[in-house]
C-alpha positions in Angstrom: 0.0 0.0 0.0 1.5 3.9 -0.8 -0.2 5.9 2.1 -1.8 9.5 1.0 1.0 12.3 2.1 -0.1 14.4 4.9 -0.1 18.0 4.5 3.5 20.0 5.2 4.1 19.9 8.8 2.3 17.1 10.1 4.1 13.8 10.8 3.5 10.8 8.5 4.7 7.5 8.1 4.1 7.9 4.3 7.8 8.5 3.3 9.3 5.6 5.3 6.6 3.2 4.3 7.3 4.5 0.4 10.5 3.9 1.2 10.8 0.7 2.4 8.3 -0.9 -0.4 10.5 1.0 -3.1 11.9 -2.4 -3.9 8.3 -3.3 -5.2 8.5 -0.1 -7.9 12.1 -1.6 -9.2 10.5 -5.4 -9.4 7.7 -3.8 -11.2 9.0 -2.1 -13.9 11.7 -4.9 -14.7 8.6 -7.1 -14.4 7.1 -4.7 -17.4 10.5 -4.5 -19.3 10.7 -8.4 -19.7 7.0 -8.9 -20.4 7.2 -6.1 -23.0 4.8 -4.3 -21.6 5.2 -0.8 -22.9 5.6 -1.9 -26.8 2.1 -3.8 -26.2 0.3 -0.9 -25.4 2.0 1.5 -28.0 0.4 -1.6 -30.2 -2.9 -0.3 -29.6 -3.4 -3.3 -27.0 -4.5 -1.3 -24.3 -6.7 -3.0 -22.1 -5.7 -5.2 -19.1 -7.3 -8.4 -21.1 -5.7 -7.3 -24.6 -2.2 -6.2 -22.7 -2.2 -9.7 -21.2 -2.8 -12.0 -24.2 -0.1 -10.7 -25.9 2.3 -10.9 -23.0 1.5 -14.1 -22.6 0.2 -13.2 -19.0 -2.6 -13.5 -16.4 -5.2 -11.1 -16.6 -5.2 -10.2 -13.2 -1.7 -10.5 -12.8 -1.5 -8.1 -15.9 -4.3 -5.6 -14.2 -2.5 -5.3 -11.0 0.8 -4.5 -12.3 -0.4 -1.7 -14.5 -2.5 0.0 -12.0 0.7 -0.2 -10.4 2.7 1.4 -13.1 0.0 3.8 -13.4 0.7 5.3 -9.7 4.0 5.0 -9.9 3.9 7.2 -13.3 5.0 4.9 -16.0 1.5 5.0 -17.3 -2.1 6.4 -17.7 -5.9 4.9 -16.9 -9.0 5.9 -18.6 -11.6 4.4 -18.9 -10.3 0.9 -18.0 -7.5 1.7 -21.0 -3.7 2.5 -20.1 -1.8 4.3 -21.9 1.7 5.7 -21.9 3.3 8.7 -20.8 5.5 10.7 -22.6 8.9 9.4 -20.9 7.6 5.8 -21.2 6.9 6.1 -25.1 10.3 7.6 -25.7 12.2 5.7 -23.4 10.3 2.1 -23.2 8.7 1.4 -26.2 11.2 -1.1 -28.1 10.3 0.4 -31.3 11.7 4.0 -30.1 15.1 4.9 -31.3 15.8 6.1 -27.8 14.9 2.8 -26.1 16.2 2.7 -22.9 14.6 -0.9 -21.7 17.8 -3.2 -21.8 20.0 -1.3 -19.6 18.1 -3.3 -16.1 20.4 -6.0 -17.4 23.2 -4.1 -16.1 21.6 -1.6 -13.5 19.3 -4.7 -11.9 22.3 -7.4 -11.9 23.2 -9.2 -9.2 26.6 -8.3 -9.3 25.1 -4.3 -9.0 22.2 -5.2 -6.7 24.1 -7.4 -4.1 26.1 -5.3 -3.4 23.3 -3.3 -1.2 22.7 -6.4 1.2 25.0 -5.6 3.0 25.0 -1.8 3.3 25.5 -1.2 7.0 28.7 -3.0 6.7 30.0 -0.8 3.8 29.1 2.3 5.8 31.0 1.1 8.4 33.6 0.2 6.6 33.6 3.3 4.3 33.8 1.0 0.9 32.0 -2.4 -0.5 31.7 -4.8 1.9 31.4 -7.8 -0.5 34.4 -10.1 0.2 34.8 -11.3 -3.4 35.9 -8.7 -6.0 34.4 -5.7 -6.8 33.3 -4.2 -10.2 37.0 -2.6 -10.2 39.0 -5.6 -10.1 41.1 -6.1 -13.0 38.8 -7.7 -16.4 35.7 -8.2 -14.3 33.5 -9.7 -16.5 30.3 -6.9 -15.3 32.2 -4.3 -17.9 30.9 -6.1 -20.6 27.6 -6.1 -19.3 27.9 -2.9 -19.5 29.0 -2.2 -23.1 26.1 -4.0 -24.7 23.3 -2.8 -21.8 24.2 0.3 -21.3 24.7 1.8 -24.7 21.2 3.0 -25.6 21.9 5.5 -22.2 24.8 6.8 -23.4 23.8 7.9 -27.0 22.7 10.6 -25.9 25.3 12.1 -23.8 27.7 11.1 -26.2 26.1 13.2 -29.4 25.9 16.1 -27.2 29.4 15.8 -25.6 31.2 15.8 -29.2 30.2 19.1 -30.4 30.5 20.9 -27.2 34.3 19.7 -27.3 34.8 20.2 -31.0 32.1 22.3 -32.5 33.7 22.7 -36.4 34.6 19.4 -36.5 37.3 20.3 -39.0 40.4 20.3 -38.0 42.6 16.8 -37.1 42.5 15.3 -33.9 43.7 12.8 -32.3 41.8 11.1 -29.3 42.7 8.6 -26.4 39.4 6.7 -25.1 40.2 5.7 -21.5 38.3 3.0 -20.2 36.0 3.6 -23.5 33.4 0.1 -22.6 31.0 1.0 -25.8 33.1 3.0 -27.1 30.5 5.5 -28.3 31.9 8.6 -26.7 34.9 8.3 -28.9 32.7 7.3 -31.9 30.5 10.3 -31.6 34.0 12.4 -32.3 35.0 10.5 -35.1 31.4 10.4 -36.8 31.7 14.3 -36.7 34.7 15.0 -37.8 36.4 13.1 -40.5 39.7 13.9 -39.7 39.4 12.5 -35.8 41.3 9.2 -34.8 40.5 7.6 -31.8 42.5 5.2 -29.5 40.2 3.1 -26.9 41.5 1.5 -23.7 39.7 -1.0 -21.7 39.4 -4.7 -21.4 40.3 -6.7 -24.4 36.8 -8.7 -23.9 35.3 -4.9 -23.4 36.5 -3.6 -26.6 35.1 -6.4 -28.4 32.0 -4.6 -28.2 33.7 -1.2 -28.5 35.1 -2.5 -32.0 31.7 -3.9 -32.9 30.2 -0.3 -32.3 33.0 1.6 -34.5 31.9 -0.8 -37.4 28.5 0.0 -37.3 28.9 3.4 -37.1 31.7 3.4 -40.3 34.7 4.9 -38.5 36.6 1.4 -37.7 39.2 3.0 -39.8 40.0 5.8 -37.8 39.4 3.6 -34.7 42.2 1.8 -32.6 42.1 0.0 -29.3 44.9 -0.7 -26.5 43.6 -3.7 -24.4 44.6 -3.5 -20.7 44.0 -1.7 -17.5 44.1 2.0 -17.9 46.6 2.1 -14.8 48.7 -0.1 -16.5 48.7 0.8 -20.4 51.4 3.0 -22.5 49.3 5.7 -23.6 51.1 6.9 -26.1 52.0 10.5 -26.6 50.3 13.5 -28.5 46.9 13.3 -28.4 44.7 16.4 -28.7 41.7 15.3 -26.4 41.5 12.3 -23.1 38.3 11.1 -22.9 37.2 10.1 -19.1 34.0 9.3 -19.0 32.4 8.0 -15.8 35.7 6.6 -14.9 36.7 8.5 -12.0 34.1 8.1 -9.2 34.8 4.4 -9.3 38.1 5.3 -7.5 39.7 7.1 -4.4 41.4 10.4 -5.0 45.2 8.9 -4.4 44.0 6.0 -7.6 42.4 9.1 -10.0 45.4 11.6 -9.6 47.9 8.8 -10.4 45.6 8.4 -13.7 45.7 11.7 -14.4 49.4 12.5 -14.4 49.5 9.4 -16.9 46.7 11.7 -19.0 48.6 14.5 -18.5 51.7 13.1 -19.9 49.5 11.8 -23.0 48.7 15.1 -24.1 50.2 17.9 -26.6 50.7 20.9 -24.8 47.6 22.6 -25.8 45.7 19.5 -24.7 42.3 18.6 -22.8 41.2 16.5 -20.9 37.4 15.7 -21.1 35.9 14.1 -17.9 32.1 13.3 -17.7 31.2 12.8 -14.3 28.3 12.9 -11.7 29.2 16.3 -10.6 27.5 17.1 -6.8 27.0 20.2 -5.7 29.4 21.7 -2.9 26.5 20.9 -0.1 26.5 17.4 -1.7 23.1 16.6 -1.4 21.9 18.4 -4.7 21.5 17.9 -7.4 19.6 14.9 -6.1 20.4 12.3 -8.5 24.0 13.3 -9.1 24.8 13.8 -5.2 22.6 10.0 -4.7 25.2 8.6 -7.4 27.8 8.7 -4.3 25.5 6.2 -2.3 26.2 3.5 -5.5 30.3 3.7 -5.4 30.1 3.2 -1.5 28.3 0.3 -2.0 29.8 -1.2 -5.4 33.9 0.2 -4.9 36.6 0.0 -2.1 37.1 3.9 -2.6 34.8 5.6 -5.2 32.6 8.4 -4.7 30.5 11.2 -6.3 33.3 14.3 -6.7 32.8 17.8 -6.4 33.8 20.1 -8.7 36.1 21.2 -6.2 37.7 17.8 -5.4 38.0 17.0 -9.1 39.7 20.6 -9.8 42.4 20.0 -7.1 42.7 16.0 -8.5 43.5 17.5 -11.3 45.7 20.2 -10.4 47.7 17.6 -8.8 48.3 16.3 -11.8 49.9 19.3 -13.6 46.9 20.6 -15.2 46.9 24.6 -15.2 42.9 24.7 -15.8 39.7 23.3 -15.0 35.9 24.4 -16.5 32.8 23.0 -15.4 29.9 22.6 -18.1 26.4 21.3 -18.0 25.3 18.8 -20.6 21.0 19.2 -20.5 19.4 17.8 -20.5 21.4 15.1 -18.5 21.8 14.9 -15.1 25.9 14.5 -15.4 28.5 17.4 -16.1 31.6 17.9 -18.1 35.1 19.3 -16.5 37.3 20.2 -19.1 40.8 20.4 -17.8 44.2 22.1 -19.8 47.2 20.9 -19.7 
């Protein structure tokens, strides 16, 4: 049950009883996600008995989970007809080009989702508690979970980042991909700009998939990989533009500032280095989902966390960068520190 709020000022129960059945709204809309829920009713199929013959599903069972959807937000009542909402037709529908459905097989894994069983431990201990290795031990097999699940997220971001970095998209650049998983941040430079070469490094099973992505998109010619751990890996030297993109929160700041003097050393002298982070504010409790991101690296890494703009200028600094921007990317919820060498 998800008790009425009480008006502002009046003690309720409603927030910790939301709260401690929010497990039932993740179970639900994987539940939808696997039956194919979403695409049914942008089918036309629209009520509970039509929804559930071609899920191959109860009729109640099908009723009561889209009445649940429906207070949850995911979709709409009528007349005894759901329908969706806007975010649900872009982003769930598996005939949108924006189809976001298949990234719960990376979010909603176990080796994500476990991690949170034992949450009082981590915050005691300050990092995961799982005894086994976490999602940043060397070629753990999660990243390419990652790579195939996670891409239809990352379009998005990664169309927007290219231009904002290289707006002509004329003159010749060369690129190093750290930790590049898809590889469609890199590929989003070298789609623009015909005279961009890109380098990706990550995990030789990671850039499989990486490699797979470049030949779809036409640019495996301009597109060259470096298997291996980013700690560990010869760059290289001369490169225009580092990519990091959600790399660094995984880490503590003695791991990221020994990464960056490596990046450092990697570029020209008029170089960047791009970062794309979850980017709290100073008070770290806003913007709520990019300050929340810090709850997912205590649980998931030894060391990680959500860095300020502040803690990522100094990491930086450290390294021998003179410079350090911050940028917004709407409408995402992440930000972008460019950073001079």
């Amino acid at each position: 049950m998800i008790p009425e709020r009480q008006p502002a000022g009046q003690p309720s129960p409603a927030l910790l009883f939301d709260t401690i059945n929010a497990h039932q709204r993740t179970e639900a809309i994987k539940s939808a996600i696997e039956l194919g829920l979403f695409t049914t009713i942008a089918e036309g199929k629209t009520t509970a008995a039509e929804i559930a013959q071609n899920c191959e599903a109860s009729e109640r069972g099908t009723r009561v989970l889209c009445d649940y959807l429906v207070i949850i937000g995911f979709l709409t009542k009528q007349n005894n007809r759901y329908g969706l909402t806007p975010d649900s037709a872009m982003f769930l529908d598996k005939r949108s080009p924006a189809y976001m459905g298949s990234v719960i097989d990376f979010m909603l894994s176990p080796l994500l989702t476990d991690n949170f069983k034992q949450l009082t431990a981590a915050v005691k201990k300050g990092g995961s508690a799982l005894e086994e290795e976490t999602v940043v031990a060397p070629d753990h097999p999660v990243w390419v979970k990652f790579a195939r699940a996670m891409a239809p997220m990352m379009a998005m971001p990664s169309q927007l980042l290219a231009p904002m970095i290289d707006p002509e998209a004329k003159q010749k650049l060369k690129i190093l991909d750290i930790a590049a998983g898809h590889g469609l941040y890199g590929i989003a430079f070298a789609k623009r700009n015909p005279q961009a070469d890109v380098t990706a490094v990550d995990w030789p099973n990671v850039l499989v998939v990486a490699k797979e992505n470049a030949e779809g998109a036409g640019v495996s010619d301009r597109y060259q990989t470096k298997p291996g751990s980013a700690f560990d890996v010869d760059y290289g030297i001369g490169y225009d533009i580092v990519l990091l993109t959600n790399f660094l929160h995984h880490f503590d700041v003695e791991t990221c500032e020994a990464v960056l003097r490596k990046v450092h050393a990697a570029l020209k002298n008029d170089g960047r280095a791009v970062t794309l982070e979850f980017v709290p504010n100073p008070d770290r409790v806003s913007p709520p989902q990019a300050a929340a991101f810090s709850l997912m690296m205590l649980g998931s890494t030894p060391g990680g966390d959500a860095y300020t703009f502040a803690e990522l200028e100094r990491m930086f600094q450290n390294a021998g960068f003179v410079r350090s921007e911050l940028h917004e990317l709407p409408p995402t919820i992440q930000r972008v520190v460019i950073s001079n060498k």
